[in-house]
N, C-alpha and C positions, 0 to 999 in steps of 0.2 A: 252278641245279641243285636237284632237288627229290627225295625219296625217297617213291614210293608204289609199292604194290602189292609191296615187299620187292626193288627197284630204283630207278637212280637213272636220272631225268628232265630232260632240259635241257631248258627251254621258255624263250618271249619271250611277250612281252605288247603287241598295238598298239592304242591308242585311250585313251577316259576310262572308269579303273576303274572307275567306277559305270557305266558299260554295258550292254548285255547281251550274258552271255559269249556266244561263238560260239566251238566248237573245232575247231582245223582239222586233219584226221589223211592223213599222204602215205602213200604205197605202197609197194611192195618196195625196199628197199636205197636207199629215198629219202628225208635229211634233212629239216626243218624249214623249209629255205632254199628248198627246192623249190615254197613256197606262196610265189612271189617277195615283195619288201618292198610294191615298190606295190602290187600285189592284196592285202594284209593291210592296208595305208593305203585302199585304197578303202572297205574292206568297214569299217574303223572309222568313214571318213567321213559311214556309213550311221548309225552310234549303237552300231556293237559294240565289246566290250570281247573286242579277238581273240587268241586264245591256239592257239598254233603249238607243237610239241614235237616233238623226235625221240624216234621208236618207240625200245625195245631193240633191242640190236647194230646200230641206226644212229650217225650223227656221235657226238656226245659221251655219249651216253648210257650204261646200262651194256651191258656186251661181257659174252655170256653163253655157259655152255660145251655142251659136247656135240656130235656130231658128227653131222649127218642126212644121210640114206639116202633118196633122193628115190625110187626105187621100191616100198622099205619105206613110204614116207610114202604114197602110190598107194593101194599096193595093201592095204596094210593100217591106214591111217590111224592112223599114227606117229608121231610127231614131236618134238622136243626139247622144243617147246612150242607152244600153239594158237592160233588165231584168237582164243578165249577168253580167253585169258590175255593179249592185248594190248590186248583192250576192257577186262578189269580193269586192268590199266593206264593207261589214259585213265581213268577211272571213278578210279582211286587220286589221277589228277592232280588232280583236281576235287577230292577230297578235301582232299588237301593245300594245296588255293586257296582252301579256304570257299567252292565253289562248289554249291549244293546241287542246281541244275537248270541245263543248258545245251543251246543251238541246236547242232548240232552235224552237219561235213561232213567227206568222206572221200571220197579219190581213189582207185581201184584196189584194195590189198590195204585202202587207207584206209576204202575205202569198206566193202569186207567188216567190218573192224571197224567202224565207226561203226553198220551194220546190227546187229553181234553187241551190242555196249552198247546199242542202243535194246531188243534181245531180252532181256537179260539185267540189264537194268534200265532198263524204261522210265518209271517215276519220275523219272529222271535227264534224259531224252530232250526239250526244247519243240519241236524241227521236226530232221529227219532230211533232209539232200541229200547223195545218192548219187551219184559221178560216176566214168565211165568202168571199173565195176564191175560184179557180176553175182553170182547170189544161191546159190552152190556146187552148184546143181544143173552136174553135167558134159555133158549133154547140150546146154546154150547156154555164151554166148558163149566158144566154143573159141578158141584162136589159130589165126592162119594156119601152117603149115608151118615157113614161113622164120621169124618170130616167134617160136614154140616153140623152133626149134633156138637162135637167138640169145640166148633165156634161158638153155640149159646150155652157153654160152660161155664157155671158161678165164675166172677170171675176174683183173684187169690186177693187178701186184704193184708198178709205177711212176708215176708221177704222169703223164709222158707218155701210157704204155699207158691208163691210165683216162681221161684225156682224148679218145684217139683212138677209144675205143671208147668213150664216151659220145654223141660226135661221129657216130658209124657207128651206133648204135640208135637215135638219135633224126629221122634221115635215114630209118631204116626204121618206126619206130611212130607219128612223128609227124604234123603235118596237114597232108595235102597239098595242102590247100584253102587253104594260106595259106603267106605266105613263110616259108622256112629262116632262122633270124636266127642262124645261126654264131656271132657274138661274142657273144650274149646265153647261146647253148650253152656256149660254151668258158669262159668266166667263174663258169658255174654248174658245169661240172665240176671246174675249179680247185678253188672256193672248198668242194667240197662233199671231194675228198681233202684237202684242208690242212683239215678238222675231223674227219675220221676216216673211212676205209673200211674195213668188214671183211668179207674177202671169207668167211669163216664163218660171219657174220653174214648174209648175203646167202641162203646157201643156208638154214640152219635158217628164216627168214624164207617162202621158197619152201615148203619142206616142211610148214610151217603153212598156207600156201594149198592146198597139193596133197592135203593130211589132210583138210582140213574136210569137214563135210557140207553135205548141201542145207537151206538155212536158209527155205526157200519157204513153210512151212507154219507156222512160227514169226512168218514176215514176215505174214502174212495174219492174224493174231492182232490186229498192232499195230493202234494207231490214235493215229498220229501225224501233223500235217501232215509232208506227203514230197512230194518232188522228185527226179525223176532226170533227171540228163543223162548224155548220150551221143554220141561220135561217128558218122556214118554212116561213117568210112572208119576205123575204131579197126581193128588189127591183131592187136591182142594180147589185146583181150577184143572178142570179136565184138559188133556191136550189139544182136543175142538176148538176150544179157546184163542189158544197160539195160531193154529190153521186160520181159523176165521180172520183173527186180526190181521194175518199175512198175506191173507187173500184180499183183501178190503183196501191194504193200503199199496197190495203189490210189492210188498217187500222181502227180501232174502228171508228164508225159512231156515232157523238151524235147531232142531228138534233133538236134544241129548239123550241118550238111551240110559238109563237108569235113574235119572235126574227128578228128583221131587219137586216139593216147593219149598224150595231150600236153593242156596249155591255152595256148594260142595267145593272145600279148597281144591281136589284135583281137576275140578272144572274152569277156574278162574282163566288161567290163560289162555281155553278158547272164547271164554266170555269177552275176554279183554280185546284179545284178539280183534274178535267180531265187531263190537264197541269202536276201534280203532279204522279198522276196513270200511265200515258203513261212514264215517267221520269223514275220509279221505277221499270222498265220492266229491265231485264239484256237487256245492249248493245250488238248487234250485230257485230258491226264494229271492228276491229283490234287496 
């Protein structure tokens, strides 16, 4: 446990400290544990020193208050708290680790932060990979129908209920290009309620994505080596998404063919891969 940015932060660390950091940032109402252990052991095996953290009002972290208004968030770009304020967050973590520059990836709502921290201090920023995300312009990667409605799903108050509906969105956002591994699902929903879910937390998290603006003109600014990936069968954030982002920041595009909004273990090592390649580019930044 770690306090930055005037919150507290639980993170892990895999590889040899002397490394180079790489920070890994999950998505909506997704722990730390969601970047599974092997994929943080791979990506160490590379030479990083990889640092995993749950956002605010995820797992252990801190549970923050106020109540949001998902239409108010919309329509009036509202919110308990921002996209902003969770990249200064990340950015506080670094602080508090004597990290003064890091590589640095993000999945979905991860990935919108990890874009906002390269914006918002890209001194901070050596290589940017963007995955399964898209750059707040609302006009790309929309969700599909059935996706949308499943995010404003009651959301489960029992350890069963979160299991069985874990179980049931990942059946619908994930890759269909590649086998369902149910027990690797059920294990990770287990273990992700026995460290904390808030279902609170879940929504103000949403309303933070629903607020934000289009970061497109910002992205085009940067000049950072960037990566994005992307599924071609991604549900929940269309693949427009990925294009746009990649377009905006000029970054290598690697667009996986069957790939949901999920990471599929047969897809890790070109993820890592990529992660690796974009890292090994000289820095631009000062």
């Amino acid at each position: 446990m770690i306090e930055a940015n005037g919150v507290t932060l639980c993170h892990e660390t895999f590889g040899d400290p002397s490394g180079r950091p790489l920070l890994l940032i999950m998505g909506l109402a997704a722990p730390m544990i969601w970047w599974d252990d092997e994929f943080c052991e791979g990506l160490a095996a590379r030479g990083f020193r990889v640092i995993r953290f749950d956002n605010r009002d995820v797992g252990r972290s801190s549970r923050m208050a106020g109540r949001a208004n998902l239409p108010r968030a919309y329509l009036l770009r509202s919110a308990p708290y921002t996209i902003a304020d969770l990249a200064d967050d990340a950015a506080g973590l670094l602080d508090a680790l004597d990290i003064k520059q890091a590589h640095v990836a993000g999945a979905s709502m991860g990935g919108m932060i990890a874009q906002t921290l390269a914006i918002r201090r890209p001194e901070r920023v050596l290589s940017l990979t963007s995955i399964m995300s898209t750059t707040g312009n609302r006009l790309v990667g929309r969700p599909s129908p059935r996706a949308a409605a499943m995010m404003l799903a009651a959301q489960p108050r029992t350890r069963e209920e979160y299991v069985a509906l874990l179980l049931k969105t990942f059946r619908l956002i994930g890759s269909p290009g590649y086998p369902f591994d149910e027990d690797r699902m059920r294990e990770r929903a287990e273990r992700t309620f026995d460290r904390g879910v808030h279902p609170g937390g879940a929504i103000r998290q949403l309303a933070a994505i629903v607020s934000t603006r289009d970061r497109t003109s910002a992205l085009r600014r940067l000049d950072v080596p960037s990566l994005v990936v992307h599924g071609t069968q991604d549900p929940l954030v269309h693949v427009s998404g990925g294009r746009a982002t990649a377009r905006a920041l000029r970054a290598d595009l690697d667009v996986v063919p069957g790939m949901g909004h999920d990471l599929p273990r047969e897809a890790w090592p070109r993820v890592i891969d990529g992660i690796t390649r974009i890292a090994d580019r000289p820095a631009t930044n000062p």
